[in-house]
Kinemage of the C-alpha trace (Angstrom):
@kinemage 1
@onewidth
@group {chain A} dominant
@subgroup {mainchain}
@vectorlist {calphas} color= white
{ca unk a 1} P 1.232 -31.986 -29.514
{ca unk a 2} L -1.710 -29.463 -30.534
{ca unk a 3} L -1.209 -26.424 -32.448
{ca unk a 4} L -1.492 -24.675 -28.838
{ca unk a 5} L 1.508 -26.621 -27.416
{ca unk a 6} L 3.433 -26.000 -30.810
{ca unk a 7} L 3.033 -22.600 -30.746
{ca unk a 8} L 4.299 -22.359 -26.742
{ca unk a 9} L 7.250 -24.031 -28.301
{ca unk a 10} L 8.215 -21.751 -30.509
{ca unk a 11} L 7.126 -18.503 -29.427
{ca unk a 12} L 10.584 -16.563 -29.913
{ca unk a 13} L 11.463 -18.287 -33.062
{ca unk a 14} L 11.328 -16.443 -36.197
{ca unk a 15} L 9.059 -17.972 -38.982
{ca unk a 16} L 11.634 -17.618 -41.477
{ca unk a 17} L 14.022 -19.983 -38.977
{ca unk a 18} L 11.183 -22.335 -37.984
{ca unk a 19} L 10.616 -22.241 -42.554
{ca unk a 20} L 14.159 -23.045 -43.089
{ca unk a 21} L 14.432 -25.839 -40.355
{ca unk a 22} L 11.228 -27.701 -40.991
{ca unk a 23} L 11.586 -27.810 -44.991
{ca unk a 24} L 8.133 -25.745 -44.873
{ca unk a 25} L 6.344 -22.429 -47.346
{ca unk a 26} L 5.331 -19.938 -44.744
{ca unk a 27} L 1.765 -20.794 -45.246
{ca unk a 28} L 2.071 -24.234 -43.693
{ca unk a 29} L 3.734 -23.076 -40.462
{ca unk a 30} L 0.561 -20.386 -40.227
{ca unk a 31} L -1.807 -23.484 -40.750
{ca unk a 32} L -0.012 -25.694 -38.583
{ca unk a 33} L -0.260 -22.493 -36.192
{ca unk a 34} L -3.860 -21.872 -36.477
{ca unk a 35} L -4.750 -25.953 -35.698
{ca unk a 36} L -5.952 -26.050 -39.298
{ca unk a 37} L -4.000 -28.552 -40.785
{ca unk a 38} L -2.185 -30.997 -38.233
{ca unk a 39} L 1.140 -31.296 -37.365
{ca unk a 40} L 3.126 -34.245 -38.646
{ca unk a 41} L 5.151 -36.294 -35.767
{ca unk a 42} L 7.855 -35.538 -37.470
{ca unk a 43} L 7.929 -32.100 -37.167
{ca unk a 44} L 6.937 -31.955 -33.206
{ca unk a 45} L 10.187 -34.387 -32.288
{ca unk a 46} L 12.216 -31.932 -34.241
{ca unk a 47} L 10.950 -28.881 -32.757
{ca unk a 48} L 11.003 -30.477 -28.560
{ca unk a 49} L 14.331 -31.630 -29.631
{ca unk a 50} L 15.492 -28.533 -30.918
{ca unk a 51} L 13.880 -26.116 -28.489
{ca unk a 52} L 13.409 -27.887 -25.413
{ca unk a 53} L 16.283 -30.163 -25.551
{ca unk a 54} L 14.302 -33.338 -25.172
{ca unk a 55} L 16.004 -36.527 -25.639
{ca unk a 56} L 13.055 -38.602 -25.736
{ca unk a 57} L 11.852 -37.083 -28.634
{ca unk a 58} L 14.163 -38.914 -30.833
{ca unk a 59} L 15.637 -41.458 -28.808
{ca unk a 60} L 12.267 -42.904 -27.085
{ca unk a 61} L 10.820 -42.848 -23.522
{ca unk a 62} L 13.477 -44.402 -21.973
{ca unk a 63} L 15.355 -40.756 -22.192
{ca unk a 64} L 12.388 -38.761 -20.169
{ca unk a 65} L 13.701 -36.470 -18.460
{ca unk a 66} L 17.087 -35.961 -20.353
{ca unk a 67} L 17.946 -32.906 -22.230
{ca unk a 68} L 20.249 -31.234 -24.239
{ca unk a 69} L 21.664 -27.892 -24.139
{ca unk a 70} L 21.997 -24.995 -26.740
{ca unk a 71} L 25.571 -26.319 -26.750
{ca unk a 72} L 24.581 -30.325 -27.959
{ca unk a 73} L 25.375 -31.235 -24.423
């Protein structure tokens, strides 16, 4: 995932959320942002499991194509 992609991801999510969840200072979600510094793997399967649901991003490629809902399901 490239800053570009990251930043699709989490468009409508407040930095201060994004901060909290990720364990990060502001200034490393703006470089992370800005494609200056890159992202760790870590953080992308976090953020495609927590805002697009994707299974896979945790659980391998065997789950393509599965997601989860706001509600865990």
């Amino acid at each position: 995932m490239d800053s570009v992609e990251f930043c699709d991801l989490v468009a409508c999510v407040p930095s201060s959320d994004l901060c909290a969840l990720f364990g990060v200072e502001p200034r490393t979600l703006r470089r992370w942002k800005s494609g200056t510094i890159p992202i760790p793997v870590a953080i992308q399967n976090l953020a495609k499991l927590r805002y697009a649901g994707d299974a896979s991003a945790l659980l391998g490629q065997d789950w393509g194509g599965f997601r989860f809902g706001q509600d865990g399901k």
